[in-house]
C-alpha positions in Angstrom: 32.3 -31.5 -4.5 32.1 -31.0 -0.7 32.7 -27.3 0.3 32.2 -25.9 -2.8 28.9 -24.7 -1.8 28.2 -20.9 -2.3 26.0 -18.9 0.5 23.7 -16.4 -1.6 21.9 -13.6 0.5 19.1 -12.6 -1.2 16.3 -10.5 0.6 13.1 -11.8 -0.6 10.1 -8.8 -0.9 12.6 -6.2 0.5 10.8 -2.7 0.5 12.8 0.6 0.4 12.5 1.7 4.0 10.8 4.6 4.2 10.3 8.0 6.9 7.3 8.8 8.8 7.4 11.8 6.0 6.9 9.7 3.5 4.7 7.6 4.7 2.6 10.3 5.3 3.0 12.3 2.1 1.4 8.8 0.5 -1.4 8.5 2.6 -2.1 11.6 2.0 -2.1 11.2 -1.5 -4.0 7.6 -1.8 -6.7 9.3 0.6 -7.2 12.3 -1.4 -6.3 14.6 1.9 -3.6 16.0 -0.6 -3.3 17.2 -4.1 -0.7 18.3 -6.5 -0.9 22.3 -6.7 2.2 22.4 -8.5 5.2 20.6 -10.5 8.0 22.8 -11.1 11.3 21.5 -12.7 14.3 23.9 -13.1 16.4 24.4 -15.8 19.0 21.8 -14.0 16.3 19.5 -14.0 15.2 19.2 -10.4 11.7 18.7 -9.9 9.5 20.2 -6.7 6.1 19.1 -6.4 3.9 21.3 -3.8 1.2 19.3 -2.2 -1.6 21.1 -0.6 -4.7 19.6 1.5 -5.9 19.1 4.8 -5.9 16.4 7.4 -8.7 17.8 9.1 -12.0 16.0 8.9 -14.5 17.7 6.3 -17.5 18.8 8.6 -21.3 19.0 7.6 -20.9 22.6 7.1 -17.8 22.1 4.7 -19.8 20.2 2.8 -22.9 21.9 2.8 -21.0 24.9 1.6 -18.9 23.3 -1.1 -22.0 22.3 -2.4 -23.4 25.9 -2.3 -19.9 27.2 -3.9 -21.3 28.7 -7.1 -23.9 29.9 -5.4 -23.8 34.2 -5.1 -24.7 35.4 -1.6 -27.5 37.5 -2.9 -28.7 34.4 -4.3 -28.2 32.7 -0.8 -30.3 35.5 1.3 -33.2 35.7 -1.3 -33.8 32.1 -0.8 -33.5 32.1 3.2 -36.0 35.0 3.1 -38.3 33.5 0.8 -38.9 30.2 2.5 
């Protein structure tokens, strides 16, 4: 049975190829620098997803005032005048 022999291409591991967009809308994602604000779906069924965040590097201050977040800014000067 010489010649009977069928040539299969088959793509082994092939991954969707993806934009820089998307690539970055992911590693924004799996590195928390983004987060779903909203999902909207319309009444034909499309869905938008807003992403919001910020590649910007979270500074000691950033942090330092996160922290003091619920903190009321009388609150904040009675305590810097007291120490």
């Amino acid at each position: 049975m010489e010649g009977t022999r069928k040539t299969v291409n088959v793509k082994k591991n092939s991954l969707p190829k993806l934009s820089p967009a998307q690539i970055a809308v992911i590693v924004g994602i799996l590195t928390n620098a983004l987060e779903v604000n909203s999902v909207l779906i319309d009444k034909d069924q499309k869905v938008q997803v807003l992403l919001e965040g910020s590649i910007r590097k979270k500074t000691k201050a950033d942090k330092v005032a996160e922290e003091l977040d619920d903190i009321s800014v009388s609150d904040l000067i009675e305590a810097y005048i007291l120490r």
